[in-house]
PyMOL CGO cylinders between C-alpha atoms (Angstrom):
from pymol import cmd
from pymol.cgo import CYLINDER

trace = [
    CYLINDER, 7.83, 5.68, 11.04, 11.60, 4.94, 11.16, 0.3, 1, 1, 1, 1, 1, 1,
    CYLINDER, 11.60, 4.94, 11.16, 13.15, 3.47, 14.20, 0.3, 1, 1, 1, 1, 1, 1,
    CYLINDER, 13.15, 3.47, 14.20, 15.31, 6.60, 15.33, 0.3, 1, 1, 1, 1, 1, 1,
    CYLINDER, 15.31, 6.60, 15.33, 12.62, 9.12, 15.47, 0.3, 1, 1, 1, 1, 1, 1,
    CYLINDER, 12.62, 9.12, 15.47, 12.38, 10.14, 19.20, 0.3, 1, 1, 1, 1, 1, 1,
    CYLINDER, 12.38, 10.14, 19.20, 9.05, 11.51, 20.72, 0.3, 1, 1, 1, 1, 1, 1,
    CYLINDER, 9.05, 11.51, 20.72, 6.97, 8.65, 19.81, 0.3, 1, 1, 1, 1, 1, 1,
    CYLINDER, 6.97, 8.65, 19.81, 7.54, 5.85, 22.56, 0.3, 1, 1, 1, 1, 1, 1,
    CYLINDER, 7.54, 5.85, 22.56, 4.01, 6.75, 23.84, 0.3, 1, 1, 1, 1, 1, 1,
    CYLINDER, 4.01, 6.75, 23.84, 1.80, 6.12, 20.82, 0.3, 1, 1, 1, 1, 1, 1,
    CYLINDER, 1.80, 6.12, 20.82, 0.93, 2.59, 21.21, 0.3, 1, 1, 1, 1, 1, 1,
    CYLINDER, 0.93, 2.59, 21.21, -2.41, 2.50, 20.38, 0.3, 1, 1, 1, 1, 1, 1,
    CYLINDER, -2.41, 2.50, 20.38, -4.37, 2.63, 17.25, 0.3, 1, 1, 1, 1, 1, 1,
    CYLINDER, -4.37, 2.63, 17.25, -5.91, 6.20, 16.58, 0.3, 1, 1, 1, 1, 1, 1,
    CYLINDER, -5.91, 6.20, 16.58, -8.05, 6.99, 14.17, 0.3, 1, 1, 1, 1, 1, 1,
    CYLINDER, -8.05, 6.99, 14.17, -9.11, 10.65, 13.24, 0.3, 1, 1, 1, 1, 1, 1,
    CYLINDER, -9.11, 10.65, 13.24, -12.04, 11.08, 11.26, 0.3, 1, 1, 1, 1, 1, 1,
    CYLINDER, -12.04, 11.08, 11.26, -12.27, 14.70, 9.60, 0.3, 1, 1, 1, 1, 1, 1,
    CYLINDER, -12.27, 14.70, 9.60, -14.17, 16.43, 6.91, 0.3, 1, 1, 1, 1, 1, 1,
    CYLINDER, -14.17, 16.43, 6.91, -15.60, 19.25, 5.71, 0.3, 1, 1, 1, 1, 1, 1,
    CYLINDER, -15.60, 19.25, 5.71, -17.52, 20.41, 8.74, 0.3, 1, 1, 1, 1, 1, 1,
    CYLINDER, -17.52, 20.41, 8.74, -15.13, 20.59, 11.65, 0.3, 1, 1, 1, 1, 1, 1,
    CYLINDER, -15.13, 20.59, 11.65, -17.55, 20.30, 14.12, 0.3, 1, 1, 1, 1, 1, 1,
    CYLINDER, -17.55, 20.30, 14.12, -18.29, 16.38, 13.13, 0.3, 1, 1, 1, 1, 1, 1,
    CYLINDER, -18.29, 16.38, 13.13, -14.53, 15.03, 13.30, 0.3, 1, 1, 1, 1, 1, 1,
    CYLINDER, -14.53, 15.03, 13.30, -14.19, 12.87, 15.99, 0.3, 1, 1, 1, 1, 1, 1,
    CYLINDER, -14.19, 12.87, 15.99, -11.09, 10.84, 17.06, 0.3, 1, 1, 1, 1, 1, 1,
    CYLINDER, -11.09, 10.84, 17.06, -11.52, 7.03, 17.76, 0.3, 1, 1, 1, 1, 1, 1,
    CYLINDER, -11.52, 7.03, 17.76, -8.65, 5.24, 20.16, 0.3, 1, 1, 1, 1, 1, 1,
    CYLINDER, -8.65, 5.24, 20.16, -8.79, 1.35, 20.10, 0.3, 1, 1, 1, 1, 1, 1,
    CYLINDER, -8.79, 1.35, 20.10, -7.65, -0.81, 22.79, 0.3, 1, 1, 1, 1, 1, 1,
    CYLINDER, -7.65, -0.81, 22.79, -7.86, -4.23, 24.12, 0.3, 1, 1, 1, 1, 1, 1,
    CYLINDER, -7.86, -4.23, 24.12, -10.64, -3.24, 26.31, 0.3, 1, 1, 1, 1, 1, 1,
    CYLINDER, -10.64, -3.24, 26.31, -12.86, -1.30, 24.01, 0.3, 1, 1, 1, 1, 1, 1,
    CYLINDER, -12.86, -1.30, 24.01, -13.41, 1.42, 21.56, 0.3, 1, 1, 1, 1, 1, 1,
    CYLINDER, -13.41, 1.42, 21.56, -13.22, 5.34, 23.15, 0.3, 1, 1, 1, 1, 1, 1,
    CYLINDER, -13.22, 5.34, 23.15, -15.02, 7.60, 20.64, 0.3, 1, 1, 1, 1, 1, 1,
    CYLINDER, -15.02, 7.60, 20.64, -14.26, 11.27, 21.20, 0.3, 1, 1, 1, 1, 1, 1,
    CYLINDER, -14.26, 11.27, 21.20, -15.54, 14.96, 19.57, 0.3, 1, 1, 1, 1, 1, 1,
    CYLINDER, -15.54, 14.96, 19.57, -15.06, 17.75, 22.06, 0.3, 1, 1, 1, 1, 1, 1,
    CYLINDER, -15.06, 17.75, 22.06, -12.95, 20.90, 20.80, 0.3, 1, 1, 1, 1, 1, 1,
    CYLINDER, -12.95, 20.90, 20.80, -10.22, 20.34, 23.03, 0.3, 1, 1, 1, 1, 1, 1,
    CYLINDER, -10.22, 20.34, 23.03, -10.06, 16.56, 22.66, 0.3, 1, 1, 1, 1, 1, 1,
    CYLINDER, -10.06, 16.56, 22.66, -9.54, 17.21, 18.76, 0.3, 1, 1, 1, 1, 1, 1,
    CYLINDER, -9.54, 17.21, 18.76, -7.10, 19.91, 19.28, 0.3, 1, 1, 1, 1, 1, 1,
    CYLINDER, -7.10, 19.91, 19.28, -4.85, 17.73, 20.89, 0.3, 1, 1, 1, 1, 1, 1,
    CYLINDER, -4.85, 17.73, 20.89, -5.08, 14.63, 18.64, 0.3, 1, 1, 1, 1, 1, 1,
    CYLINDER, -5.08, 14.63, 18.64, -5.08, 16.55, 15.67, 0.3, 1, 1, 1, 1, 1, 1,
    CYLINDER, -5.08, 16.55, 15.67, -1.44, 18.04, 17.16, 0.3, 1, 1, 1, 1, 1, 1,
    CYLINDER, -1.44, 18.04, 17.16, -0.70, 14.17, 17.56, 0.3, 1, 1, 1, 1, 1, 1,
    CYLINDER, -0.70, 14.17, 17.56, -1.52, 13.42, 14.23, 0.3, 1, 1, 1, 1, 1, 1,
    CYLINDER, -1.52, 13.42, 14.23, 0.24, 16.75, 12.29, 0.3, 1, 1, 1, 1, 1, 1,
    CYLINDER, 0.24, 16.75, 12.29, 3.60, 15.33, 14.44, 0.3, 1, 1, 1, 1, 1, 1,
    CYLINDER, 3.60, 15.33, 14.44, 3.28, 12.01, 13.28, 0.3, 1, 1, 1, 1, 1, 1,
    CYLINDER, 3.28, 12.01, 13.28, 2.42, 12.91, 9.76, 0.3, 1, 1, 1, 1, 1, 1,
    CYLINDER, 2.42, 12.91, 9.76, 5.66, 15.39, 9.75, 0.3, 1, 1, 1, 1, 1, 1,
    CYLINDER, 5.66, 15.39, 9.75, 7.72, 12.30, 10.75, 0.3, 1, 1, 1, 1, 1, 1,
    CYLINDER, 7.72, 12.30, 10.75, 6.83, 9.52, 8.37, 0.3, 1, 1, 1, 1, 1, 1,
    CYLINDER, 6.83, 9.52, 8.37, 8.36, 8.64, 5.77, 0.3, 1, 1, 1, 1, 1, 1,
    CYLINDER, 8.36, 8.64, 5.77, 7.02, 9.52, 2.14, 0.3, 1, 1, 1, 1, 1, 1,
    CYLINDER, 7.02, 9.52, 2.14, 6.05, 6.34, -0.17, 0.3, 1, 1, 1, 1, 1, 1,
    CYLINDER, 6.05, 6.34, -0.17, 9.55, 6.26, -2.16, 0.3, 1, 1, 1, 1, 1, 1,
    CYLINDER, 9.55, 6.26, -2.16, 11.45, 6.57, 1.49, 0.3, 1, 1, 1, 1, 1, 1,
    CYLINDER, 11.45, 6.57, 1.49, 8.89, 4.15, 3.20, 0.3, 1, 1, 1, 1, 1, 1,
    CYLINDER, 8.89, 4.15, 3.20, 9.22, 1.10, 0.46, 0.3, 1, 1, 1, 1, 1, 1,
    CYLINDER, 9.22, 1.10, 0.46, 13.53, 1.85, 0.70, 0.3, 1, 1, 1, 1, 1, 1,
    CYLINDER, 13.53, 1.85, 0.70, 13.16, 1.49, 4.09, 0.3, 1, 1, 1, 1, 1, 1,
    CYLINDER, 13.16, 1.49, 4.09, 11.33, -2.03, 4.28, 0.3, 1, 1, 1, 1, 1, 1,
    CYLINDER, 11.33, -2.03, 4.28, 13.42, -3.37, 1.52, 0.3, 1, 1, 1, 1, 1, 1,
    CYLINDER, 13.42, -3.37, 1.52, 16.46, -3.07, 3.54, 0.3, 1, 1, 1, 1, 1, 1,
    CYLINDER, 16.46, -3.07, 3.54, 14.79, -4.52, 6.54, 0.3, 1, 1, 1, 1, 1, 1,
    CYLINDER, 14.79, -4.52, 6.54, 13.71, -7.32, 4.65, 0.3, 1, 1, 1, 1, 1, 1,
    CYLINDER, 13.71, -7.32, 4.65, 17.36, -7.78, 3.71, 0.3, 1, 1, 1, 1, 1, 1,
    CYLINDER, 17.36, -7.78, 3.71, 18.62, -8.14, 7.45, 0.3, 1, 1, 1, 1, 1, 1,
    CYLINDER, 18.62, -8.14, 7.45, 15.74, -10.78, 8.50, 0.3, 1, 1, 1, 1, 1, 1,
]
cmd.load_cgo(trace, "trace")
């Protein structure tokens, strides 16, 4: 995710969605220092799924991504 993409100063926490072929089974897993939050309902989906189209439309492909570290690594 490059540095001067606004709207994601909240995400600071790992999230992982698990999806397949039956909908129904997905479920969204949020890690924190404290524990492990496991979540399925419909509506809980619905809005990490949003979370995850938004980030997805912001990153960075591979070619952009590997540019992008290799002139980080060049200001360290």
């Amino acid at each position: 995710m490059p540095f001067d993409v606004d709207g994601f100063t909240q995400i600071g926490t790992l999230m992982l969605l698990a999806g397949g072929p039956v909908p129904q089974l997905d479920t969204v897993m949020l890690d924190s220092l404290h524990a492990g939050t496991f979540m399925d309902a419909e509506a809980q989906l619905r809005l990490y799924r949003r979370v995850m189209h938004s980030v997805q439309s912001a990153a960075l492909g591979l070619v952009e991504s590997r540019d992008f570290i290799h002139r980080l690594a060049q200001h360290v």
